[in-house]
N, CA, C and O atoms as a GROMACS GRO file, in nm:
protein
  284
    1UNK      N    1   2.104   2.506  -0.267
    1UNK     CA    2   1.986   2.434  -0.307
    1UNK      C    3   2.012   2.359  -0.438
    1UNK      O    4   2.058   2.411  -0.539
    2UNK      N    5   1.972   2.202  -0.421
    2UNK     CA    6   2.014   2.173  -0.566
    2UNK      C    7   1.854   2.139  -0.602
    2UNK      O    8   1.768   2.146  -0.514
    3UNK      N    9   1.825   2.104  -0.734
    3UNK     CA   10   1.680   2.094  -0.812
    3UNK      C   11   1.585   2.165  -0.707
    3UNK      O   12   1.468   2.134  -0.729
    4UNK      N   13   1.597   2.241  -0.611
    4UNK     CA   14   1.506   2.348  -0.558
    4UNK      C   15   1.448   2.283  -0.408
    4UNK      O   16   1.341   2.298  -0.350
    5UNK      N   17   1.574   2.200  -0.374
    5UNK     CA   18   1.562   2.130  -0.261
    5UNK      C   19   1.685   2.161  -0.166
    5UNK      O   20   1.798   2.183  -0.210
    6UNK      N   21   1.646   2.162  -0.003
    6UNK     CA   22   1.785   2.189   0.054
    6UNK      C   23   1.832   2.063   0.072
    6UNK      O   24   1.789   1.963   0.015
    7UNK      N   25   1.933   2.068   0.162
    7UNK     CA   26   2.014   1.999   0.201
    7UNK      C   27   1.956   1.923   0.290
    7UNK      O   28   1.985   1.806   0.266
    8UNK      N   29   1.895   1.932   0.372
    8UNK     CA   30   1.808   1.874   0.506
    8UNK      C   31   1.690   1.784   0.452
    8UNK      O   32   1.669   1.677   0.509
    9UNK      N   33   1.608   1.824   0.338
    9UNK     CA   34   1.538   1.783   0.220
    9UNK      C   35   1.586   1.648   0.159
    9UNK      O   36   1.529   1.539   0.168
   10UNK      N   37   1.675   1.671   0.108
   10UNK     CA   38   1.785   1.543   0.052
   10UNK      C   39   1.796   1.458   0.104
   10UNK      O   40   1.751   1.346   0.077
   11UNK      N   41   1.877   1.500   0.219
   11UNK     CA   42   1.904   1.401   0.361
   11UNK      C   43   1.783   1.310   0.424
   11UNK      O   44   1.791   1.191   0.453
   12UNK      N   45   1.695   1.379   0.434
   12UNK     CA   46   1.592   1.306   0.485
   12UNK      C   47   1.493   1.210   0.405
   12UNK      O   48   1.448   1.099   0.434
   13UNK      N   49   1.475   1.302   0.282
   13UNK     CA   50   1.463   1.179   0.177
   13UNK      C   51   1.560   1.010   0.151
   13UNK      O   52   1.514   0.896   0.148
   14UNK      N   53   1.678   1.049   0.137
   14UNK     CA   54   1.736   0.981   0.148
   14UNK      C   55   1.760   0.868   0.280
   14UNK      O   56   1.797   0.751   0.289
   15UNK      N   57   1.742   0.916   0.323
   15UNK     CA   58   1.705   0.867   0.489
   15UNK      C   59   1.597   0.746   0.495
   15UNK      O   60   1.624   0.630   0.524
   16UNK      N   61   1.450   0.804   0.455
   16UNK     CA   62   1.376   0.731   0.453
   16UNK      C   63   1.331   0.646   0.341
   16UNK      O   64   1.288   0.531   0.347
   17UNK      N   65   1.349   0.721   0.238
   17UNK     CA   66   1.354   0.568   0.106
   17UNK      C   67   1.484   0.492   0.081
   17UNK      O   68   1.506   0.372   0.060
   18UNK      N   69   1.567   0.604   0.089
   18UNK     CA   70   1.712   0.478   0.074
   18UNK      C   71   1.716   0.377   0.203
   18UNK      O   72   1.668   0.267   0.176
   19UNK      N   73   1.749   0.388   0.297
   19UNK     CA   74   1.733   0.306   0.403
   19UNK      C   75   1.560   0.191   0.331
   19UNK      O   76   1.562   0.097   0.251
   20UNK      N   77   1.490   0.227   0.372
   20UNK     CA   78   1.378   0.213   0.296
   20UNK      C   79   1.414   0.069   0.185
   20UNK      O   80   1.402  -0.053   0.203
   21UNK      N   81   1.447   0.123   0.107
   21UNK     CA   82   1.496   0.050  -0.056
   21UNK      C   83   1.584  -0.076   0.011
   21UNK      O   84   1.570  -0.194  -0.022
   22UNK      N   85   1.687  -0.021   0.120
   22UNK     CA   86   1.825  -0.091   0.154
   22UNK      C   87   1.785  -0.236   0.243
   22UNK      O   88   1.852  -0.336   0.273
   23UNK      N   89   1.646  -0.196   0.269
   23UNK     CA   90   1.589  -0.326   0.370
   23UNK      C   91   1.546  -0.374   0.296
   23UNK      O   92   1.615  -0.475   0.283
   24UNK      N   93   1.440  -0.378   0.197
   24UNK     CA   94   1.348  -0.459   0.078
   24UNK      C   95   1.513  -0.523   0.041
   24UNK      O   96   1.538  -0.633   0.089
   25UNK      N   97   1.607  -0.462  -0.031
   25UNK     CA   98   1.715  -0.547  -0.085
   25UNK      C   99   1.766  -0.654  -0.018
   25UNK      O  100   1.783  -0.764  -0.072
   26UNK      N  101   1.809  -0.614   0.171
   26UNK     CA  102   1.835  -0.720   0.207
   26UNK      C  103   1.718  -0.803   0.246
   26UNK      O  104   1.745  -0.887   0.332
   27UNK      N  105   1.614  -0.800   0.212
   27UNK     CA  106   1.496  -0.906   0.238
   27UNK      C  107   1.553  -1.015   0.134
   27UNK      O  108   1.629  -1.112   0.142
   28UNK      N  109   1.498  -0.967   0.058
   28UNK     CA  110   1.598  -1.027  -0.095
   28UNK      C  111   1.750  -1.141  -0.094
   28UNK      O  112   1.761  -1.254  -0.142
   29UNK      N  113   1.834  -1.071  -0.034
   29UNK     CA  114   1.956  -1.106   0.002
   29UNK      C  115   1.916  -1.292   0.111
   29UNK      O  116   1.910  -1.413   0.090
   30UNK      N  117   1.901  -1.200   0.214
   30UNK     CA  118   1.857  -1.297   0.300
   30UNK      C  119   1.769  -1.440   0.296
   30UNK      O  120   1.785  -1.548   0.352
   31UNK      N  121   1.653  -1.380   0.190
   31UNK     CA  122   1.620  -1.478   0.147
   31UNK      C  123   1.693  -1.603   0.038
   31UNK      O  124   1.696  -1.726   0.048
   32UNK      N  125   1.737  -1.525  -0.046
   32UNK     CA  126   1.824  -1.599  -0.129
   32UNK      C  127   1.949  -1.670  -0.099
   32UNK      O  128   1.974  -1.757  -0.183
   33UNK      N  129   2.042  -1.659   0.003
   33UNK     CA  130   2.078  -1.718   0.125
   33UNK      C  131   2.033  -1.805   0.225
   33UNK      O  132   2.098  -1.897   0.274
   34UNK      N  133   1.908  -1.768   0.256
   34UNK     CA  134   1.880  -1.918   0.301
   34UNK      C  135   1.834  -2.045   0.197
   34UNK      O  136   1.852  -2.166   0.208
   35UNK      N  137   1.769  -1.966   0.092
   35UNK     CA  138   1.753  -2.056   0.026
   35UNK      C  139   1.879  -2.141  -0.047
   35UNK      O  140   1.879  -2.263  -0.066
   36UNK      N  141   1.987  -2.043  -0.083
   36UNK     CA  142   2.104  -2.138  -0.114
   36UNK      C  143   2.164  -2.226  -0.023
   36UNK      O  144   2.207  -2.329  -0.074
   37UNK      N  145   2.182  -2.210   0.113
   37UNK     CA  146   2.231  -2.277   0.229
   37UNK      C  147   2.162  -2.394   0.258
   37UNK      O  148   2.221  -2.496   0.291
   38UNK      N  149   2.010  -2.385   0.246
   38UNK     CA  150   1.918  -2.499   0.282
   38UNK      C  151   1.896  -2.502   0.402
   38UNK      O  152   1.911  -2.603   0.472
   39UNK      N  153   1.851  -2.367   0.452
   39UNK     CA  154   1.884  -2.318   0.628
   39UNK      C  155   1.764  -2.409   0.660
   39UNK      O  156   1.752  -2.442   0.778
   40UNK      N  157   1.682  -2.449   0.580
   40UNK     CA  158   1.564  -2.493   0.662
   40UNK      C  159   1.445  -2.409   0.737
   40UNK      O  160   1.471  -2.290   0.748
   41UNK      N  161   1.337  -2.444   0.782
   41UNK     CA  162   1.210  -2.328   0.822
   41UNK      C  163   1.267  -2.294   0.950
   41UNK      O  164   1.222  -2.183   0.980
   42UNK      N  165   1.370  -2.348   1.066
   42UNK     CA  166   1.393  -2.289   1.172
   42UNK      C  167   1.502  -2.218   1.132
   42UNK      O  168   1.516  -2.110   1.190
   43UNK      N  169   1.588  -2.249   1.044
   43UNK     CA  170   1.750  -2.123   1.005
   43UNK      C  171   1.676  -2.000   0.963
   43UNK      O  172   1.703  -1.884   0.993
   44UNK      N  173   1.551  -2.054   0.868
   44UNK     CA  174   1.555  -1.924   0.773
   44UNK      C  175   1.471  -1.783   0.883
   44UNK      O  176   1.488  -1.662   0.896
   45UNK      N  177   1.384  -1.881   0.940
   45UNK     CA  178   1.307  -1.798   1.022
   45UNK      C  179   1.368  -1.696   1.169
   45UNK      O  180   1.328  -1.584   1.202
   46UNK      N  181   1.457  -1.767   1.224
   46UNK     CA  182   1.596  -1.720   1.265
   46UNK      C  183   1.632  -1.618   1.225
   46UNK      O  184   1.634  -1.519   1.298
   47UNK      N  185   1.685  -1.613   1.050
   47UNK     CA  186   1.791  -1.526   0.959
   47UNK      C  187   1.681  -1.420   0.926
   47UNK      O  188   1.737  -1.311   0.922
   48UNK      N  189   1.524  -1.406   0.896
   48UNK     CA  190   1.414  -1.322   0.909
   48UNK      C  191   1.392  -1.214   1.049
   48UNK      O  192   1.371  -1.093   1.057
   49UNK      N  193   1.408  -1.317   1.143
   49UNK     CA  194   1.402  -1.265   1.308
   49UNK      C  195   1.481  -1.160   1.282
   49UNK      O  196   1.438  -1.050   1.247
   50UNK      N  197   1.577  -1.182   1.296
   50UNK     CA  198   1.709  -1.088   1.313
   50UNK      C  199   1.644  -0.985   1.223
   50UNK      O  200   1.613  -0.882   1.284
   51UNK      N  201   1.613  -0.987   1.079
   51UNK     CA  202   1.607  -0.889   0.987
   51UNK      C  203   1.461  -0.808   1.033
   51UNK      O  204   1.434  -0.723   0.948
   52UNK      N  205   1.407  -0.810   1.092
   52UNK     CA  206   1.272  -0.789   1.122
   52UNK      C  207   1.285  -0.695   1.286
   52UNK      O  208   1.226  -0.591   1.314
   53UNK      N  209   1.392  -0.784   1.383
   53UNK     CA  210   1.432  -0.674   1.447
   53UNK      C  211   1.461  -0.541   1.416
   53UNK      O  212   1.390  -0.443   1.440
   54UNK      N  213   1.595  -0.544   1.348
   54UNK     CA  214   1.656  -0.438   1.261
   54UNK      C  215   1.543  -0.321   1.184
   54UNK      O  216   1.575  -0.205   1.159
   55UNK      N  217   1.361  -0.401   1.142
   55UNK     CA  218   1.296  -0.333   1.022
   55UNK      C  219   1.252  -0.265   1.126
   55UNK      O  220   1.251  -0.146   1.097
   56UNK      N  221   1.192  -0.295   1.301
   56UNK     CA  222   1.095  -0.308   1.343
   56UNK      C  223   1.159  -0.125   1.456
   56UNK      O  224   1.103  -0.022   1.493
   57UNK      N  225   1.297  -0.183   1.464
   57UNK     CA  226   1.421  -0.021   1.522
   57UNK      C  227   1.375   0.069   1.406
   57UNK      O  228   1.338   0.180   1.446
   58UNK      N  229   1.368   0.055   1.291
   58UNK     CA  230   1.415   0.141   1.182
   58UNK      C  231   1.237   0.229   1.187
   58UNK      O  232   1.222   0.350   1.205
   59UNK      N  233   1.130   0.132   1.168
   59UNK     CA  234   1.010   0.192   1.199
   59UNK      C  235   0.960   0.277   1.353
   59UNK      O  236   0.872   0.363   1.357
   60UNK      N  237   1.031   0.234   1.459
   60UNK     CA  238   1.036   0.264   1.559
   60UNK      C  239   1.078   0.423   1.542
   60UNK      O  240   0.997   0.514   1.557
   61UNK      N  241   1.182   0.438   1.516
   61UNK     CA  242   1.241   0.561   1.483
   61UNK      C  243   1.155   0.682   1.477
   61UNK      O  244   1.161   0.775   1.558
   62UNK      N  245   1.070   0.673   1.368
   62UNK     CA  246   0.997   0.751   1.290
   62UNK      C  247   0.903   0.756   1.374
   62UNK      O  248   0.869   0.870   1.406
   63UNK      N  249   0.815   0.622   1.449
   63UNK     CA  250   0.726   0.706   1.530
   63UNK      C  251   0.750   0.753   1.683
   63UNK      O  252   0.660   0.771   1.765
   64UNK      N  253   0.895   0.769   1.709
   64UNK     CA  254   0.916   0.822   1.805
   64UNK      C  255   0.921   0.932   1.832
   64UNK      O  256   0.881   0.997   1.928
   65UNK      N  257   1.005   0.969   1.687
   65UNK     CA  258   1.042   1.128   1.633
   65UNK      C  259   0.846   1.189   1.583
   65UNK      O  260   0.835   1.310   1.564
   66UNK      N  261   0.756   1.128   1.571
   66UNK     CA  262   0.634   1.172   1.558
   66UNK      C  263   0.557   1.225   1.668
   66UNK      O  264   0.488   1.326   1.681
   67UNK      N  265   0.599   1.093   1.770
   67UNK     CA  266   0.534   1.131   1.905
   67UNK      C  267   0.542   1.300   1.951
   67UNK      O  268   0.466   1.390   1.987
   68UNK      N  269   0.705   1.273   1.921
   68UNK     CA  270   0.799   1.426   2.010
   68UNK      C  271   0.771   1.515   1.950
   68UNK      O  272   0.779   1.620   2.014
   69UNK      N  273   0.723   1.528   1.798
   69UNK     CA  274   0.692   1.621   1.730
   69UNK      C  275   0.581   1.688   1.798
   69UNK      O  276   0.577   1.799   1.851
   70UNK      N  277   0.463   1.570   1.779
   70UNK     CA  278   0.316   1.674   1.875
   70UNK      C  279   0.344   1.735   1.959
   70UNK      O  280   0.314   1.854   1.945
   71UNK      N  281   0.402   1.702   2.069
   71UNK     CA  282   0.437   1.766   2.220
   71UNK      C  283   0.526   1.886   2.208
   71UNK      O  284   0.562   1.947   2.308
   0.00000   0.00000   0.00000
């Protein structure tokens, strides 16, 4: 146990805010990339798509593992 937390504790924290944190950053990223490229409203919205897939798996997750929980 470290600061009075297990291991599974940690992990899952880490799980959901780091991952969490790691998407807001590449929002960030992405945006600032299109904006340097000059992708334009169809590149950038494109380069969003994609990132929004990726947010939309990552939220998915959690309420799948919620569903299965009740049952």
């Amino acid at each position: 146990m470290i600061f009075g937390l297990t291991e599974a504790q940690i992990a899952g924290f880490g799980l959901t805010f780091g991952v969490g944190a790691f998407i807001l950053y590449m929002l960030f990223i992405i945006g600032h990339l299109a904006w340097e490229s000059k992708a334009g409203k169809f590149g950038t919205f494109v380069i969003f798509l994609g990132l929004a897939f990726g947010m939309v798996g990552f939220a998915a997750k959690y309420l799948i593992q919620w569903v299965l929980d009740i049952k």
